[in-house]
C-alpha positions in Angstrom: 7.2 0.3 22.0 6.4 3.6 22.4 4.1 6.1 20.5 5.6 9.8 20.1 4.1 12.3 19.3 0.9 10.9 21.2 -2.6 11.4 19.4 -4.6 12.6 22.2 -8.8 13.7 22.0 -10.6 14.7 24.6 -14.4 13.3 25.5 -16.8 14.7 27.9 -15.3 17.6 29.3 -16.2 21.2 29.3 -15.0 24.3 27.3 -12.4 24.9 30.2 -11.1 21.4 30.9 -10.4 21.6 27.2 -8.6 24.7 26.9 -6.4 23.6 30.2 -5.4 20.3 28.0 -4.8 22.3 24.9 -2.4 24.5 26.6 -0.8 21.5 28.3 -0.8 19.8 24.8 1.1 22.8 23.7 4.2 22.9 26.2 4.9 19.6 25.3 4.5 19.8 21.2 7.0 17.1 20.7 4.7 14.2 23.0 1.5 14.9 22.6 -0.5 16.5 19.8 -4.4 17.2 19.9 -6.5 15.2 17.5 -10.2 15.6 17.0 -12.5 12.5 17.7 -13.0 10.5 14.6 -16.5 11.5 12.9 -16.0 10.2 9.2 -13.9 7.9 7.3 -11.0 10.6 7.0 -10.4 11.1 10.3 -7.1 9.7 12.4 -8.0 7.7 15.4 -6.5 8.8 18.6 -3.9 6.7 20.2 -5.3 7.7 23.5 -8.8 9.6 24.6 -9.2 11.4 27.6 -12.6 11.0 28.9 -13.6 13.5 31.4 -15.2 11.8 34.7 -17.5 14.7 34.8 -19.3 13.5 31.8 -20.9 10.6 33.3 -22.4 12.6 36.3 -26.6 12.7 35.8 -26.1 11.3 32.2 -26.6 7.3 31.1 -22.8 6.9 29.8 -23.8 6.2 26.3 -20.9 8.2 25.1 -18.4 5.9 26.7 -19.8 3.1 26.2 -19.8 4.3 22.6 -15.9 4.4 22.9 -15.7 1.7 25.0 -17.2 -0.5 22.4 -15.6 1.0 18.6 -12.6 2.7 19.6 -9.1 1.1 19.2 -7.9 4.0 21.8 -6.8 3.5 25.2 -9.5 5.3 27.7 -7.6 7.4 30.1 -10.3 9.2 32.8 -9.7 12.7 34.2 -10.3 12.1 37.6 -12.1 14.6 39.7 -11.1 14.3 43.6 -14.5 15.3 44.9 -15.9 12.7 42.6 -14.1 8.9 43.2 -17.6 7.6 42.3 -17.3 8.8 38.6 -14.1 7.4 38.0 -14.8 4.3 39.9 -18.1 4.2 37.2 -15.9 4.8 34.5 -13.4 2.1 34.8 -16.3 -0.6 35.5 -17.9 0.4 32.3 -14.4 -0.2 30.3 -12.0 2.8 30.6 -8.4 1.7 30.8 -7.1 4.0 33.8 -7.3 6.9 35.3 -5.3 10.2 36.1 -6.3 12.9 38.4 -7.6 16.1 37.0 -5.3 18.0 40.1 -2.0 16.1 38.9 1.3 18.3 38.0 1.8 18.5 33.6 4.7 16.3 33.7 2.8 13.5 35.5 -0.5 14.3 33.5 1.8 13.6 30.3 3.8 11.1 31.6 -0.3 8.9 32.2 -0.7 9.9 28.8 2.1 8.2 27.4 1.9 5.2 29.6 -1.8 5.2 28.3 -0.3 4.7 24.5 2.5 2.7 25.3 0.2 0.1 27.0 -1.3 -0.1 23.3 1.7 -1.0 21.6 2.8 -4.0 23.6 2.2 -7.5 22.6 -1.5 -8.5 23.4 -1.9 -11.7 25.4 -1.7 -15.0 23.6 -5.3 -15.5 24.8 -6.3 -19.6 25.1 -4.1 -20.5 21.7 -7.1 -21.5 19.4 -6.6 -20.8 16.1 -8.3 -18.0 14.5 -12.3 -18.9 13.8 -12.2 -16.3 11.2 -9.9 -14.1 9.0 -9.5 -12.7 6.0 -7.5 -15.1 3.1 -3.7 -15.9 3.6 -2.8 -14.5 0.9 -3.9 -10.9 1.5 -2.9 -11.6 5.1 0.5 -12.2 4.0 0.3 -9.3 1.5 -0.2 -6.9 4.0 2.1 -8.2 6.4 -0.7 -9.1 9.3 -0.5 -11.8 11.9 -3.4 -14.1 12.1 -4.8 -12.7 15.2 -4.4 -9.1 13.1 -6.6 -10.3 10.2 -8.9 -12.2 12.8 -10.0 -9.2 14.4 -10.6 -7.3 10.5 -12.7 -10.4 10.0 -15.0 -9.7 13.0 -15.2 -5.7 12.3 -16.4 -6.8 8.7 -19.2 -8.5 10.7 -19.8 -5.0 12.4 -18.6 -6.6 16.2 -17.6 -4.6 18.5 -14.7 -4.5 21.2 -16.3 -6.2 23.6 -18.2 -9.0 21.4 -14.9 -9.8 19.7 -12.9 -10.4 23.0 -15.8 -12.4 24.3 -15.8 -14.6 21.2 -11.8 -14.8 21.5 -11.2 -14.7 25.1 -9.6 -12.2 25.2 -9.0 -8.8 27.4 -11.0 -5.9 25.0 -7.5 -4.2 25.6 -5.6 -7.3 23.6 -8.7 -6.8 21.0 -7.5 -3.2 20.6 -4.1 -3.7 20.4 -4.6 -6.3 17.6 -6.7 -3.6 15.3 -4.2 -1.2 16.3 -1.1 -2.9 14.9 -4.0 -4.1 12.0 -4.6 -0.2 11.5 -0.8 0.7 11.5 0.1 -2.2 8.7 -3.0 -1.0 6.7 -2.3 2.6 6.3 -5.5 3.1 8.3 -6.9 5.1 11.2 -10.1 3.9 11.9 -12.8 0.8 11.4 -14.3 2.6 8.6 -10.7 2.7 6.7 -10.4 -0.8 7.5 -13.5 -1.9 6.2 -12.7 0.3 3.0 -9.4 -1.2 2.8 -10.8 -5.0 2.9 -14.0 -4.0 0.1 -11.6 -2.4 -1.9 -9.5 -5.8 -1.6 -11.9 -8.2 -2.5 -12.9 -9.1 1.2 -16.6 -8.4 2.0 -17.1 -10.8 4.1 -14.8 -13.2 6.8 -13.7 -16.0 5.9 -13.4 -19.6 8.0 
């Protein structure tokens, strides 16, 4: 399925890499459109975050591992060609892909949508187990989740993150984000905090087995 406009943030990069995706943002209003990065419970999520390579050079990652681990975005690096090492660090410690930071607009957009899109397919079915923990069937039903959907919001109510919760499932962490997207989307929410929120305000404070 796929996403348009795409919510796009940027991570990591400089004043000037930020302006240059701005302006590309703005030639192409109707597929992409610039979203902060979330910082309280009012903020939207971004379907995608591009995460400037640069970022990780002389620093200890913390900020994408930070993403890596609570974000339901897909991690899209900006590659820098005199820099493979970065992006090669990036993508071991969890980003999704990677575009370079010398690639024409419509292929720089056309990563970013692929980025999204790869968000909004069906997850992997993973081993088949049943769900070890969920929210009640009757609120699941309610709000229209599949079990896998109301499994992950049982394991953010337990304060897991991406990768914990794909480990415990075995899962990819990229079938873990796609569940608490499509969870998000049938919530009304954009963000863990939301969802957490949305299951206190609904009775659920803690998962059920």
């Amino acid at each position: 399925m796929s996403v348009s406009p795409v919510r796009l943030a940027v991570a990591g990069a400089r004043d000037i890499v930020t302006w240059g995706v701005e302006a590309l943002v703005s030639d192409f209003p109707d597929r992409l459109q610039i979203v902060p990065l979330p910082r309280d419970v009012s903020d939207v999520e971004p379907d995608v975050v591009l995460f400037d390579a640069i970022a990780l050079h002389g620093s200890d990652g913390h900020e994408l591992d930070l993403l890596v681990k609570e974000s339901a975005s897909a991690l899209l690096v900006l590659a820098r060609e005199g820099r493979p090492d970065l992006t090669t660090l990036a993508l071991a410690r969890g980003a999704d892909a990677w575009v370079s930071l010398e690639a024409p607009a419509d292929e720089m957009v056309a990563a970013i949508e692929a980025a999204a899109a790869s968000y909004d397919d069906d997850a992997d079915p993973g081993t088949g187990n049943p769900p070890r923990l969920t929210i009640p069937a009757d609120l699941r039903e309610t709000a229209g989740l599949s079990e896998r959907e109301a499994e992950m919001l049982g394991y953010i109510l337990q304060d897991l993150r991406n990768a914990e919760i794909a480990e415990r499932c075995f899962l990819s962490v990229n079938s873990v984000k796609t569940y608490i997207r499509g969870a998000y989307r049938k919530l009304g929410v954009n963000n863990r905090a939301q969802a957490v929120l949305w299951c206190v305000q609904h009775g659920v404070t803690h998962a059920h087995r």
